[in-house]
C-alpha positions as MATLAB code, in Angstrom:
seq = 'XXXXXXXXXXXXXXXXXXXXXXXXXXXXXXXXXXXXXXXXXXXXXXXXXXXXXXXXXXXXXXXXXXXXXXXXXXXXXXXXXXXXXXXXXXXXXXXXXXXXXXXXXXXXXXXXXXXXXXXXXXXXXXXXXXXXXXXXXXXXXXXXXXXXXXXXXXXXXXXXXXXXXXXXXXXXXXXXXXXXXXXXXXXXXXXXXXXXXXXXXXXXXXXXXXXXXXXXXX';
ca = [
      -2.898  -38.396   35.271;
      -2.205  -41.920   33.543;
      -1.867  -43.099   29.864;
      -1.390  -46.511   29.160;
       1.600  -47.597   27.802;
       1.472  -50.865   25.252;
       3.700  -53.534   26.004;
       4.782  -55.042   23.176;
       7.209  -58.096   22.957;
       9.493  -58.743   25.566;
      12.878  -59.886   24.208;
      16.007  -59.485   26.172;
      18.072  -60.752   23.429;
      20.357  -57.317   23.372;
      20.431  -56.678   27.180;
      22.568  -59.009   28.829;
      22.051  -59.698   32.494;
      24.204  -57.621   35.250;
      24.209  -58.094   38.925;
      23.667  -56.206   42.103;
      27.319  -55.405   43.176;
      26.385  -54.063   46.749;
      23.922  -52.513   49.318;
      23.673  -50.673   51.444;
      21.334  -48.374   53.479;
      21.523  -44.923   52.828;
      18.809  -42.226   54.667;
      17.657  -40.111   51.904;
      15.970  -36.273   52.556;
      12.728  -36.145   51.073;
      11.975  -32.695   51.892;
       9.626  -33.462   54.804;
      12.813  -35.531   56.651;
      14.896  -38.480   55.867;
      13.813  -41.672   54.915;
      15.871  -45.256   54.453;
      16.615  -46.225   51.361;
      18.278  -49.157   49.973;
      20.899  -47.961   47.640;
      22.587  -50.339   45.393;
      25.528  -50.791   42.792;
      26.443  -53.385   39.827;
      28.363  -54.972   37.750;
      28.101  -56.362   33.879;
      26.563  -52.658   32.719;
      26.361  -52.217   29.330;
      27.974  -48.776   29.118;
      30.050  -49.642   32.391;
      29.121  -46.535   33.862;
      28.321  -45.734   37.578;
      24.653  -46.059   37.804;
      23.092  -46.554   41.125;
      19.553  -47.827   42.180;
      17.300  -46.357   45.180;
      14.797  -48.548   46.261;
      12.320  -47.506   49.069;
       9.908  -49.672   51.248;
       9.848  -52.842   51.204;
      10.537  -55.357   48.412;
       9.374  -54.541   45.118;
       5.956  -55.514   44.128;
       3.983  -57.011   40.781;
       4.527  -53.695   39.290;
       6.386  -50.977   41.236;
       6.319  -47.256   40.295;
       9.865  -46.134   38.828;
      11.445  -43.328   38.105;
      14.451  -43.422   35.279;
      16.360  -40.501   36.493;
      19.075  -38.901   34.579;
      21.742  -37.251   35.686;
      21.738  -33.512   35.861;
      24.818  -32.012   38.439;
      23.363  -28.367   37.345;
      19.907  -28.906   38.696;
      20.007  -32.271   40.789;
      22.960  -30.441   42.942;
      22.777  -26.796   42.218;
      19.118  -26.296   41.718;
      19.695  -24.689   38.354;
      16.929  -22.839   37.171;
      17.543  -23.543   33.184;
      15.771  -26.924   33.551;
      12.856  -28.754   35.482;
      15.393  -32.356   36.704;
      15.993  -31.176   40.541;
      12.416  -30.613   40.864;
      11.256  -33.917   39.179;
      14.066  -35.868   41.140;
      12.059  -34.062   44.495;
       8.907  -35.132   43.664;
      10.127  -38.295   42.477;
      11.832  -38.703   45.929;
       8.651  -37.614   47.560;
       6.363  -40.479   45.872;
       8.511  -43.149   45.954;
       9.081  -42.582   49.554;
       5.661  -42.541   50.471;
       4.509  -45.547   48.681;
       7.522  -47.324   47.720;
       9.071  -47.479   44.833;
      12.733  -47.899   43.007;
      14.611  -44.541   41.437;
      17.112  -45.338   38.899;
      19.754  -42.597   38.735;
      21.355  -43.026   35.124;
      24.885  -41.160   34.569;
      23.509  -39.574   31.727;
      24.685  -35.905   32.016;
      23.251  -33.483   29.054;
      20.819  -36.439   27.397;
      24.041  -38.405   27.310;
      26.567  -35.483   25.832;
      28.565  -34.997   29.212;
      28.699  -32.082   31.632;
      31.178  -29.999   29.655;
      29.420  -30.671   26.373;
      25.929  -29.702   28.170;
      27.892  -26.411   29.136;
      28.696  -25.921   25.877;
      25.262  -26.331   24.641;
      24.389  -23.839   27.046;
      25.959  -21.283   25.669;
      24.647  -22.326   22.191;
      21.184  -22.179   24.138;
      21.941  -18.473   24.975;
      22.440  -17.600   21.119;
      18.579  -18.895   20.395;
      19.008  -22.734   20.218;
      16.720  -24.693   22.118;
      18.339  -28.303   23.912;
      18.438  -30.289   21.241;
      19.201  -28.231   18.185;
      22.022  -26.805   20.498;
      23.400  -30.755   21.017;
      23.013  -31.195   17.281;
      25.217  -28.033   16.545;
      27.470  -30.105   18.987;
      27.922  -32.991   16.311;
      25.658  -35.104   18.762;
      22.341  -36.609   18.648;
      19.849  -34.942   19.873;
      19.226  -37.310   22.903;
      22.092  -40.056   23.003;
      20.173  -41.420   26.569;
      20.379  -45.689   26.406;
      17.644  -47.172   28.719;
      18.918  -50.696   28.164;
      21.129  -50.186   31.248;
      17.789  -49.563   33.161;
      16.471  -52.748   32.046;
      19.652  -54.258   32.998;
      19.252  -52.811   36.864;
      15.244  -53.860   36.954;
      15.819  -57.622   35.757;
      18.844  -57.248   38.687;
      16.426  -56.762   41.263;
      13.745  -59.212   39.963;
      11.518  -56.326   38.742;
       9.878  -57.124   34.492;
       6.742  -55.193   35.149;
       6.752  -51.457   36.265;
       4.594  -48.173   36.411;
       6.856  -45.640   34.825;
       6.432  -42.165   36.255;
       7.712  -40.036   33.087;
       5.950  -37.810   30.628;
       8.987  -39.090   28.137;
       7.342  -41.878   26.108;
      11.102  -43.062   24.844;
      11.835  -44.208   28.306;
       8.754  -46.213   27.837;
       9.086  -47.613   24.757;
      13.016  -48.131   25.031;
      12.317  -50.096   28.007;
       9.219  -52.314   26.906;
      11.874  -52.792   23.825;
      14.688  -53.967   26.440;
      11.695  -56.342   27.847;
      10.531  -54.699   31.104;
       6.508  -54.552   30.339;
       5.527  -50.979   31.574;
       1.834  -51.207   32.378;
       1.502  -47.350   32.574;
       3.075  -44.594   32.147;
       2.484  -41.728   35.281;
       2.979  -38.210   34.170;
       5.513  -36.152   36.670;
       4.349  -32.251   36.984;
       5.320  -29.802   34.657;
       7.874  -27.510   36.685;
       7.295  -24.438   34.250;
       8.660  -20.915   35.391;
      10.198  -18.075   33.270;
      14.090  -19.567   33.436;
      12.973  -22.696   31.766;
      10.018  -22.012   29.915;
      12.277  -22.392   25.890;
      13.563  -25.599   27.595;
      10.219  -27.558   28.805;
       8.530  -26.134   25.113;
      11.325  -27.844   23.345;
      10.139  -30.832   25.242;
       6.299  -30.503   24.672;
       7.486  -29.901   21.031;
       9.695  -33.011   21.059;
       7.151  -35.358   22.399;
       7.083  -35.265   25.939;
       3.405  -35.319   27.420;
       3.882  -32.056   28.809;
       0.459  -29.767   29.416;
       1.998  -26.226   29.117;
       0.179  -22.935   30.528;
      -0.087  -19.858   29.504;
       2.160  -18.229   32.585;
       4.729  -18.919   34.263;
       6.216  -17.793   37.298;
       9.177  -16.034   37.957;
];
């Protein structure tokens, strides 16, 4: 399912340009066997962190589909349970495989807090906090996540105009603010079982076009 996503102005007076650092080709499981991908580093990002683009098929069209990815070492790596980011990152992996596509993979651990922060918020979690009341109790924003560096990457590769597969509209809007026009907004699926059920309604309560059910499995 799609919702349109306005566009707004594009000014790129607060993103200054970066450039691709390197490439190289990297074979990526998608569940169903590898695939190449092109996997590529830069300089002049605004936070100076270690982010890394993915991009798969050929080169990017008019208006690729995206996927802003960030970090998460507990469920990207371990397949924690508490959240629903390894499975999006799969299906991510999955579409933009098939069709082509570029995956941005932000170094954003814990909405921007850190792993051992996110830890910590964890435990706050398991006294009855949801996410972001327990990274407020932290003396952090709620979501500190800056998707100007994303910008930064797509104007690297030659890429203003995307489809943006999220069902977090701040991604959306952050971006179309940073000057990338995103001409609609894909929803990912909603990766709901009993582990992470407080954690995707915190979501759906926070904005996130999330369609919840009344089960969930175990």
């Amino acid at each position: 399912m799609t919702t349109a996503v306005p566009a707004g102005e594009n000014s790129r007076t607060d993103v200054p340009l970066c450039t691709v650092r390197a490439e190289v080709s990297v074979p990526v499981d998608t569940g169903t066997g590898p695939v190449m991908a092109r996997m590529m580093t830069f300089s002049g990002l605004l936070d100076g962190r270690e982010h890394l683009a993915l991009v798969f098929g050929d080169a990017p069209g008019p208006a690729p589909l995206v996927r802003v990815h960030s970090e998460c070492l507990t469920g990207d790596v371990f397949g924690s349970g508490r959240c629903d980011c390894g499975p999006q990152l799969q299906e991510a992996i999955g579409l933009l495989a098939a069709d082509g596509g570029i995956l941005l993979y932000l170094r954003q651990e814990g909405r921007g807090i850190g792993l051992y922060n996110k830890l910590d918020a964890y435990l706050l979690q398991d006294e009855g906090l949801d996410t972001f009341e327990a990274n407020r109790r932290l003396s952090f924003e709620a979501d500190l996540r800056d998707y100007r560096v994303a910008a930064q990457m797509l104007d690297a590769l030659g890429v203003t105009s995307i489809q943006l597969l999220t069902n977090n509209p701040d991604k959306a809007a952050q971006l179309t603010a940073s000057g990338i026009t995103v001409l609609e907004s894909v929803r990912t699926g909603v990766f709901l079982h009993s582990s992470n059920r407080r954690y995707i309604e915190a979501k759906a309560q926070a904005g996130h076009r999330i369609v919840l059910t009344d089960t969930a499995t175990a």
